[in-house]
C-alpha positions in Angstrom: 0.0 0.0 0.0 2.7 2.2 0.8 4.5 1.7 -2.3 1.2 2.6 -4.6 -0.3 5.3 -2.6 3.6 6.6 -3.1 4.0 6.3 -6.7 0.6 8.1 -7.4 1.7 10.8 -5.4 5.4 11.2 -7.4 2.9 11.0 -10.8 0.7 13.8 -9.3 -2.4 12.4 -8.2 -4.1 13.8 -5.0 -6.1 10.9 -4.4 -6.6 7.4 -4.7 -9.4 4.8 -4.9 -9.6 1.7 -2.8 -10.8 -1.4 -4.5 -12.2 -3.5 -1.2 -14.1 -6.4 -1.1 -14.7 -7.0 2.6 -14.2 -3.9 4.3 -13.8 -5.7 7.8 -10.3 -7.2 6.4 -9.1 -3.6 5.5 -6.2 -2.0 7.7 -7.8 1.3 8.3 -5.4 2.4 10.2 -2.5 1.7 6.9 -4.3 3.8 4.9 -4.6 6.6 7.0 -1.2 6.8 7.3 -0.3 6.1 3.9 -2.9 8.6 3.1 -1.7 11.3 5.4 2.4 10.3 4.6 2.1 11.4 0.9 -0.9 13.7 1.1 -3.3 11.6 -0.6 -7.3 11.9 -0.3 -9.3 8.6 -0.8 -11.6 9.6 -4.0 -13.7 6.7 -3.3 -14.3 2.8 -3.1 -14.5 0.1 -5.6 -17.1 -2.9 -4.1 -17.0 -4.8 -7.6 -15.4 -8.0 -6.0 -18.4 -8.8 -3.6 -19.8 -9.7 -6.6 -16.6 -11.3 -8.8 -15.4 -13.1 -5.6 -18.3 -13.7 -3.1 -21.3 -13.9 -5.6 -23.7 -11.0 -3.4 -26.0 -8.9 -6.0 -27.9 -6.4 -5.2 -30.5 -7.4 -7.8 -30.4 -11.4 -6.7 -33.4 -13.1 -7.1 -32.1 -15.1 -3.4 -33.4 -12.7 -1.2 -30.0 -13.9 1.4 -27.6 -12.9 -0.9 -29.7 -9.4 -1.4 -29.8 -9.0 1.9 -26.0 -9.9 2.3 -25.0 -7.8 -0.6 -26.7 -4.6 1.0 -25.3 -5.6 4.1 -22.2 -5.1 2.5 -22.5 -2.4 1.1 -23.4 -0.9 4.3 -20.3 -1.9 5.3 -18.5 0.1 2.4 -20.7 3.2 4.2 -19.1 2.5 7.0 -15.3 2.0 6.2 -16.0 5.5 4.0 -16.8 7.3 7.4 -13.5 6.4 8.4 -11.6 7.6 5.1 -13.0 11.0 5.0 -16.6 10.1 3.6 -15.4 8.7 -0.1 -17.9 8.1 -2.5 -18.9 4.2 -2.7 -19.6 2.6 -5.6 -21.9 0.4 -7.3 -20.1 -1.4 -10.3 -20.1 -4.6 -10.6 -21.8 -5.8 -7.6 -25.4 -4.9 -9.5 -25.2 -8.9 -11.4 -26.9 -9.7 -14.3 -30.2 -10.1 -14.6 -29.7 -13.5 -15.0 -28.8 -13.7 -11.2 -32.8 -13.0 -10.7 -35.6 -15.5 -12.5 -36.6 -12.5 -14.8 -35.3 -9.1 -15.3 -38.6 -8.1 -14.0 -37.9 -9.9 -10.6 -34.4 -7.9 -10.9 -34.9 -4.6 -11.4 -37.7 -5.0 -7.8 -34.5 -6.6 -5.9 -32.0 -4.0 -7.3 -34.9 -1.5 -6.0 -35.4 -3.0 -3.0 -32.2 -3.0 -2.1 -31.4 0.9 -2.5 -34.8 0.9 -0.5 -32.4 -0.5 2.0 -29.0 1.1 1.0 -30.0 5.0 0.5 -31.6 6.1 4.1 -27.8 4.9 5.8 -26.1 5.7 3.5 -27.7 9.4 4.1 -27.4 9.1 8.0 -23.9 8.2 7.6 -23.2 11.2 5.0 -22.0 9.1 2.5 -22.5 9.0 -1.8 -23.5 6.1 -3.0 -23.0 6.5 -7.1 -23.9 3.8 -9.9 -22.0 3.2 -12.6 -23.3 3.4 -16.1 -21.2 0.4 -17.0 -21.5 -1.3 -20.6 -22.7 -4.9 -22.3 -19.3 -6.9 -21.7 -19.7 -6.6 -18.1 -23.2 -6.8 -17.3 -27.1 -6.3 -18.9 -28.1 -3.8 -16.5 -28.0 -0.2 -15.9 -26.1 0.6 -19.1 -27.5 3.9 -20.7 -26.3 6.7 -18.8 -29.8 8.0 -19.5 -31.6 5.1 -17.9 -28.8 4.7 -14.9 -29.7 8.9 -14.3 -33.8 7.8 -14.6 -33.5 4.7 -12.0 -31.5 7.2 -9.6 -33.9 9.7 -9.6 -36.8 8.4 -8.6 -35.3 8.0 -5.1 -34.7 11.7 -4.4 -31.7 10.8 -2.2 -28.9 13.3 -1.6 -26.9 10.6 -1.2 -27.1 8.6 -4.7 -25.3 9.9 -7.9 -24.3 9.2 -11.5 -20.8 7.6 -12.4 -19.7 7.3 -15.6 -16.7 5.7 -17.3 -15.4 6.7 -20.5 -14.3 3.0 -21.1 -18.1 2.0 -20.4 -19.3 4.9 -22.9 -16.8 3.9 -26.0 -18.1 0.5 -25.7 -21.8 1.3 -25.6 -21.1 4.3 -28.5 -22.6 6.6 -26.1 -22.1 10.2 -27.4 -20.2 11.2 -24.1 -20.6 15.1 -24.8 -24.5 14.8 -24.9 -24.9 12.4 -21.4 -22.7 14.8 -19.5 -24.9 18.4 -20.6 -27.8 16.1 -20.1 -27.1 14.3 -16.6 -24.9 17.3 -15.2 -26.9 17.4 -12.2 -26.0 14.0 -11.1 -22.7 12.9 -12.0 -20.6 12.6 -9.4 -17.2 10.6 -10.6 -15.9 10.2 -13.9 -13.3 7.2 -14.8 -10.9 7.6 -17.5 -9.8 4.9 -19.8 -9.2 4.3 -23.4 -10.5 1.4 -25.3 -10.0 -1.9 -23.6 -9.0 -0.1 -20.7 -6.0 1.5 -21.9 -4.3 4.2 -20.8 -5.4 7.4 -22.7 -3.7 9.0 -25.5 -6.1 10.7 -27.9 -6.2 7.6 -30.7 -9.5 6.3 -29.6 -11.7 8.3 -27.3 -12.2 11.7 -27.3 -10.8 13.2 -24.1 -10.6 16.5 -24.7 -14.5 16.9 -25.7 -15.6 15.0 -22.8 -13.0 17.3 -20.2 -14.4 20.5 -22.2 -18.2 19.0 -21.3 -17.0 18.6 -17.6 -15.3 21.8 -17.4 -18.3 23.6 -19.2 -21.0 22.1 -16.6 -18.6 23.0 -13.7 -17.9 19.2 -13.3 -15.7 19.3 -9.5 -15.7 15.3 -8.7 -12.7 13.1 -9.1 -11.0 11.9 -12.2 -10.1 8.6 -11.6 -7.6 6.6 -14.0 -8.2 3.3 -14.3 -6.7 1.5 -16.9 -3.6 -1.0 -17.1 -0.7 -0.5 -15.8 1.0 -1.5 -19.1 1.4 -1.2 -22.1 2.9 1.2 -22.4 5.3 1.3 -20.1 4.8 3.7 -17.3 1.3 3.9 -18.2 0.3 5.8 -15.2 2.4 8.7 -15.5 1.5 8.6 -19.7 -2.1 8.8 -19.3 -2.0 11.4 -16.5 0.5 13.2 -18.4 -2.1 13.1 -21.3 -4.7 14.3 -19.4 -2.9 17.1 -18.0 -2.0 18.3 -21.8 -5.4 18.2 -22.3 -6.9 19.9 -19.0 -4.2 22.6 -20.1 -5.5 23.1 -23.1 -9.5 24.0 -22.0 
């Protein structure tokens, strides 16, 4: 930990994001001082591998593992109280729909368990955001339009938009149009070129979707996630990238 949270630092990050999948088995402690060694805020907290690794989904058709999976969650709510109130996010933890009998029976388990989810998560302070993610990694919640619609209806300080500009190149999502049009709700934005790459212009267009998030006054993290080769020294390439093209708006 020590190492990483000190190589973002020498690239020029300010902050990091945890990837955790049972926040009980997470030093809190080491990453409060790794944190506060190299001047580091945590941006906010990957939960995909209660899914990849324990099986919980939030949209289960097993009402157990629902209620395990929110429990979890909750769990992530609580660990982000102790880093400084990151956002936490729903990725990969939402399943298929195949993990319910029909996607009907899904979307009212995925419901139910923001039901759940939302009213500690707002005691506690703490963003939940959902991911608009794409069609090689799930059937659900893919159209930042539709992702934006399913948060609303909750009215819930405490749940936001997260897009991916990995997710958006897959789906062919004009990524200029679903920032103007979900500006009110997105919270985190992920940066990663075509097959989760590190960014360099041949691909995806950056600099229109950081001119979209400058021009709605975007101020939520960046957060590059994308191999850590090739190239090599990806990391300090792609933020090096970005920079050139931050400069440049």
């Amino acid at each position: 930990m020590e190492k990483t949270f000190r190589q973002a630092a020498e690239i020029g990050f300010n902050a990091v994001q945890l990837t955790v999948n049972r926040p009980s088995e997470v030093d809190i402690q080491a990453v409060i001082k790794s944190a506060d060694q190299f001047k580091l805020n945590v941006a906010s907290i990957a939960t995909g591998r209660g899914y990849t690794v324990d099986h919980l989904c939030l949209g289960s058709g097993d009402e157990e593992n629902r209620r395990g999976a929110v429990q979890r969650m909750k769990d992530h709510v609580k660990l982000s109280t102790q880093l400084g109130n990151p956002f936490v996010v729903v990725g990969a933890i939402r399943g298929w729909s195949s993990d319910s009998p029909t996607k009907d029976i899904y979307v009212e388990q995925f419901t139910r368990s923001f039901e759940d989810l939302l009213p500690y998560a707002e005691q506690h302070e703490v963003t939940i955001i959902l991911e608009a993610n794409d069609h090689l990694e799930t059937d659900m919640y893919l159209d930042p339009t539709e992702t934006a619609n399913f948060i609303r209806k909750f009215h819930s300080p405490s749940f936001k938009l997260h897009l991916d500009t990995m997710h958006l190149w897959n789906e062919k999502i004009e990524t200029c149009d679903c920032i103007y049009e979900q500006r009110d709700l997105i919270a985190q934005v992920d940066i990663s070129d075509a097959n989760r790459m590190a960014p360099d212009g041949e691909h995806y267009n950056f600099q229109c979707c950081l001119k979209a998030l400058h021009e709605i006054g975007f101020d939520g993290p960046l957060v590059f996630e994308y191999r850590p080769s090739p190239p090599d020294h990806a990391a300090k390439i792609g933020y090096n990238y970005i920079a050139k093209c931050l400069s440049q708006i």
